[in-house]
N, C-alpha and C positions, 0 to 999 in steps of 0.2 A: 808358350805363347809369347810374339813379342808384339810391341806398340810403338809405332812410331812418336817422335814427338820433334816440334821445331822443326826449322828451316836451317837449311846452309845457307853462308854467306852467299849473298850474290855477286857477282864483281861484272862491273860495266865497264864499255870503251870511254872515254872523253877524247873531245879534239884540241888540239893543240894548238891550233892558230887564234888568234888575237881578236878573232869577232865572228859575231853569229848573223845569220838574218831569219827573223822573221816575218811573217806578214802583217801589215799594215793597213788596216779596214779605210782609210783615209785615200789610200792609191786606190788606181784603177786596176782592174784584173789585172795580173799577169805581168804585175812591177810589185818590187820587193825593195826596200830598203835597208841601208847597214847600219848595225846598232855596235857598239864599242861593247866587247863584251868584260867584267870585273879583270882587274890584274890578277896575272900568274898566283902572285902570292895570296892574294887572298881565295880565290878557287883553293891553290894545297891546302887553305888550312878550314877553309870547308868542308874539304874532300877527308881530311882527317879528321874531322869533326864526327860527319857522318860514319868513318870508320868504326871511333871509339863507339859511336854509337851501337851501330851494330854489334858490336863486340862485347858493352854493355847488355844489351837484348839480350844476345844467346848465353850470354855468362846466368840470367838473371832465369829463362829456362832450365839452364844447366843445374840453376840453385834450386829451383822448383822440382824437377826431376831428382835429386838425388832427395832432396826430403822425403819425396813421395816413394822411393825407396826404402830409405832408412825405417819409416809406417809402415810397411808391406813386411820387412824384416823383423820389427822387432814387435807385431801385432799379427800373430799370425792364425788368431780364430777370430770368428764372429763380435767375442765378446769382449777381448783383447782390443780390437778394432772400437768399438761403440766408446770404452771405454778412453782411450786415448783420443777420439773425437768431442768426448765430452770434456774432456779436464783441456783441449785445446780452444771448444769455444766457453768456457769459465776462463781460463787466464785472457782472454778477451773483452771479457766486460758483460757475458752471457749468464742468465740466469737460471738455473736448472726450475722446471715447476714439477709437482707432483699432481699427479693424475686426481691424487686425493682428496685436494684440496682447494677451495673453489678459486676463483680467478678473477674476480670481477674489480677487487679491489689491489690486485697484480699488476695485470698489463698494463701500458702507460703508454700513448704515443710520444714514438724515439726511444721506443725500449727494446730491448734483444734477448730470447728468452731461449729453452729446449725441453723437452720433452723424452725422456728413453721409455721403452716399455720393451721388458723380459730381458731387461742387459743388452738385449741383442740386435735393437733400433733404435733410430733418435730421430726427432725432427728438432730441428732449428729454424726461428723464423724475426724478423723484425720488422716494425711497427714502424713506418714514416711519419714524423711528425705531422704531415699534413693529411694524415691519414682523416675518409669521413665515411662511417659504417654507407656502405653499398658499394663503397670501390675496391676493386679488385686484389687477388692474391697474384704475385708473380710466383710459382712455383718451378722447382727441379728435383726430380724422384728419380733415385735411381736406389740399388741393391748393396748392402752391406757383405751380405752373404757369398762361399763362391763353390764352386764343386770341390769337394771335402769328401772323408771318409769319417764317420764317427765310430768311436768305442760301442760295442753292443751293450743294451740294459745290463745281459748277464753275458761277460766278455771271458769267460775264465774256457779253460780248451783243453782239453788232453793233452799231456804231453807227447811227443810223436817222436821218434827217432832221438828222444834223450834232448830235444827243442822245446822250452816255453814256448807258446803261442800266443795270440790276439785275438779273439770276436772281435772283428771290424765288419759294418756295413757302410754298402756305396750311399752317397746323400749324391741324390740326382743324378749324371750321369758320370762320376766318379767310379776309380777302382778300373780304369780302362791299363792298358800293357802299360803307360807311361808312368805309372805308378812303381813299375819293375825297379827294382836295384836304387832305388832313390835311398837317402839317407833320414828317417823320418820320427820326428817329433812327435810330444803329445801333446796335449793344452786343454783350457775351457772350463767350462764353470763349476764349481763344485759346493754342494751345500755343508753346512757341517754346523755339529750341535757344539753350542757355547758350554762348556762345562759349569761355569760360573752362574748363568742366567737361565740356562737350558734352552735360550731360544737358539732357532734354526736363523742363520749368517750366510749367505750369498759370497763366495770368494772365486779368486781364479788362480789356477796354474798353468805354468808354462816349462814344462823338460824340454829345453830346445837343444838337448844333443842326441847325438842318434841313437833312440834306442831301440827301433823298431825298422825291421827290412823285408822286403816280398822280395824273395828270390827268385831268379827266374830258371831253368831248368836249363844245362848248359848242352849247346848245339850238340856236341856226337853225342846223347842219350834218344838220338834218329826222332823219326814223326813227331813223338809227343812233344818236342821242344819249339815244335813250330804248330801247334794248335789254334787256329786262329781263333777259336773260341773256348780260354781257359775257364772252368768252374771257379771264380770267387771264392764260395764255402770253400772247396779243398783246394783249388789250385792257388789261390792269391791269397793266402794268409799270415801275415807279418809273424814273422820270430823277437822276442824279445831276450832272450839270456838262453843258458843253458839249464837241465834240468840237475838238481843236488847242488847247485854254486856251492860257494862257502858260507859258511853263516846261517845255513838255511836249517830251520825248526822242525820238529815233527810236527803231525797236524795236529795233535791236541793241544801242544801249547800255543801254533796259527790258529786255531778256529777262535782259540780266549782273545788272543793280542787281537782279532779282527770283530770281536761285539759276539760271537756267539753262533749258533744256527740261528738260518734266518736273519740275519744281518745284512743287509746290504752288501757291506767290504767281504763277507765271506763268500759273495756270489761272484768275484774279481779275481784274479790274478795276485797273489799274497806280494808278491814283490813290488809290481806296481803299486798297490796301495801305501805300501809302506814306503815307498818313494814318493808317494804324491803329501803322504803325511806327512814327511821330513821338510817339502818342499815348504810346503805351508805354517810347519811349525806347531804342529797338531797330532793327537795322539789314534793312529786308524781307528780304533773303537766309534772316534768322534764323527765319521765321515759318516752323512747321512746319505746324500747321493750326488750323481754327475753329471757333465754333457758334456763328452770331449772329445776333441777332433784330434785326427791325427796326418799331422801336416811334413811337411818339404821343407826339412831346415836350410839349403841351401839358398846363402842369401842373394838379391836382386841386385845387376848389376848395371851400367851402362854399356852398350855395347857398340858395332859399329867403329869403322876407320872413324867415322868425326865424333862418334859418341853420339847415334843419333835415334839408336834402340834403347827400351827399356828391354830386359831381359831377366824377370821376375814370375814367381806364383801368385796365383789371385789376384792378378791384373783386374777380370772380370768379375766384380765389377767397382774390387774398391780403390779403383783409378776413378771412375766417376764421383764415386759418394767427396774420398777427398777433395777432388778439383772444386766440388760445388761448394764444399762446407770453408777452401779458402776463400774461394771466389764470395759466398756470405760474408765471410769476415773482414775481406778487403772492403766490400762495399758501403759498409759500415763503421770503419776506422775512423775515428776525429780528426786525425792528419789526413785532410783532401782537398791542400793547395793545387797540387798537379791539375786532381779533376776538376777544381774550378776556371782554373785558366784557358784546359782544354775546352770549357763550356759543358761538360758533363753536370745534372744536376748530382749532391752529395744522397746520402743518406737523410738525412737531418729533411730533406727536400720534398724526401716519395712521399707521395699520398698511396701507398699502395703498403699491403702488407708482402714482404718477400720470404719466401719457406722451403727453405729445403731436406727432403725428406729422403732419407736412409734406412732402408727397409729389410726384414731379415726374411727366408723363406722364400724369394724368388726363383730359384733353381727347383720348387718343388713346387708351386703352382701359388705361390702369394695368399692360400686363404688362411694360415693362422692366425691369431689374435693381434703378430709383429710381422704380420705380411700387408703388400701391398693394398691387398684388399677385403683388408679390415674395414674396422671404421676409425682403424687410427690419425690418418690424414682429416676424412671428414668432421672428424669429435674436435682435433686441434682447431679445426679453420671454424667451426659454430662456436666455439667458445670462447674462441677471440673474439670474433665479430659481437657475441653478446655482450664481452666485458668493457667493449670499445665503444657501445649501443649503451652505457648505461644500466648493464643488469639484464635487458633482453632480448631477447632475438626472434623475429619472426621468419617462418617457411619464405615468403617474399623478400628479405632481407639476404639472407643466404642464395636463394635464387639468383638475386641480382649479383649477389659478391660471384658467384662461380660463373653468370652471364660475361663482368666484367677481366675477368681475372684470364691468364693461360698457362699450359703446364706443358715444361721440356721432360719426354723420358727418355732419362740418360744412361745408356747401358753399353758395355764393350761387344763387338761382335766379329767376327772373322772377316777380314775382307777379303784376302788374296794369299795365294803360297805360290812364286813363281817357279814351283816345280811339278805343279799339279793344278798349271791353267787351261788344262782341257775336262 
């Protein structure tokens, strides 16, 4: 999938002669008078002014996009993502709140706060100072999430042809042919028992080298290599290693090193596990359980004679969530001489609360607990408003705040391929 972004230079004609005419409200129809137009030299250094200008703009694009690259690349599941969204609006002056814990004596008008729920969403939002319980939220909602393939519950395969395999299922409408021959990752969330404490710890990993490939059936093996509709379960199933590598244990001493029958890790792929164990620095016994995607390590690049394609994975849709959650933090910055000069009101100014919300679970219909249509948006925007109220919040009070308020949903979507505009 690629996305445009920015504009190319424009380049205009200018004239060259020594004066201009315009009209003259003063004359009568159809007389014109001549007006001395600036000397040569000062137009060039206008005219280069304006250049640098421009130059600065698209440079300043250019810096935006590959950021928004480098994110894509080095955040390549759901949770990965949320995560680096969150530790970028905390070095901002964001304040993480927990779900747990009430709020009333939290929020503060001019304050900037976030919320995650299940790793795998966030909302962000800020309080204008001149903020007054009934005025509005500006909100922007769009999806953290993007079509993915996750590890199965119980991911462990027959060996086939002397081939480790993968349980992988499609999340949404993932697992289509463009998954073929890619070079692919694993990642995501993994719970694991403390040895120390025995409590259960929330962590992530990331194997971002190739360990896993869907190959695709090479053209002279005739008809079936051109199957327009291959089986998933048998036809598209990732190979991970060969079977006997080196190193490799009999099962009785795998079934001890992985907790036992009935273990969790015993229901995985021994290898994997013990790769994800090493990653984390943890011993596989400890692995309690997972949620892991397995993604497209190929990083995102600019593309384009002028550089004016993104050409990256999961564009869709977390080029939105980013864009919104800078655009939050710009708007909010202490340094906003620019904006006042231009007449823009700052931050410090709004009377309005501004939110924007990164939601997990859109590609599969948004009603999980971290989907759209929760009540996670709604719970965020009554509890502010109660804690901004003094403690309480009335049905009419909320009424009026969502009367006042409006919401952008911001989502990527196909627009055109000029090779298939009929």
């Amino acid at each position: 999938m690629m996305t445009r972004f920015g504009n190319s230079t424009s380049v205009g004609l200018t004239k060259q002669d020594n004066s201009t005419t315009i009209p003259d409200p003063d004359l009568r129809p159809g007389l014109i008078k001549t007006q001395p137009s600036q000397h040569p030299t000062t137009v060039g250094l206008q005219r280069r002014k304006k250049h640098a200008k421009n130059a600065l703009s698209e440079a300043k694009v250019e810096s935006h996009a590959r950021s928004f690259i480098q994110f894509i690349s080095d955040n390549p599941t759901v949770f990965h993502a949320v995560q680096e969204l969150s530790g970028n609006l905390q070095s901002h002056g964001f304040i993480k709140l927990s779900a747990r814990d009430p709020w009333s004596d939290k929020i503060k008008r001019g304050g900037r706060y976030f919320v995650e729920r299940n790793g795998s969403a966030i909302i962000a939002f800020a309080v204008g100072n001149n903020y007054k319980p009934g005025n509005g939220a500006a909100v922007i909602a769009s999806h953290v999430d993007a079509l993915t393939t996750k590890v199965k519950p119980i991911s462990t395969k027959p060996t086939t042809a002397g081939y480790v395999q993968l349980g992988i299922a499609p999340y949404a409408g993932a697992l289509s042919k463009t998954w073929w021959d890619r070079d692919l990752g694993i990642g995501g969330k993994v719970l694991v028992k403390n040895p120390e404490t025995g409590k259960i710890e929330s962590r992530l990993t990331k194997l971002d080298w190739p360990i896993a490939r869907i190959p695709t059936l090479a053209p002279h093996f005739g008809a079936p290599a051109y199957d327009p509709n291959p089986n998933p379960e048998t036809q598209m199933v990732p190979i991970i290693g060969l079977d006997q590598s080196p190193g490799e244990t009999d099962n009785t001493e795998q079934s001890s090193c992985l907790g036992g029958a009935g273990a969790f890790a015993s229901t995985q792929p021994p290898r994997l596990v013990k790769a994800i164990a090493k990653e984390l620095g943890i011993q596989p016994k400890d692995l309690v359980n997972w949620e892991l995607e397995v993604f497209d390590t190929q990083p995102g690049q600019l593309g384009g004679l002028d550089k004016e394609f993104i050409f990256a994975p999961r564009i869709d849709d977390k080029l939105c969530s980013y864009a919104a959650l800078e655009a939050l933090i710009a708007s909010t910055e202490s340094d906003t001489s620019d904006l006042r000069r231009d007449g823009v009101r700052t931050a410090d100014d709004d009377g309005i609360i501004k939110i924007v919300g990164c939601f997990d679970d859109e590609e599969v219909g948004s009603l999980l607990r971290q989907g759209a249509r929760s009540n996670f948006l709604p719970d965020i925007i009554q509890r502010t408003v109660a804690a901004l109220a003094g403690g309480s919040c009335s049905p009419d009070l909320v009424s009026q705040t969502y009367a006042n308020g409006f919401m952008i949903s911001a989502d990527v979507a196909h627009a055109v391929n000029p090779n298939y505009l009929n």
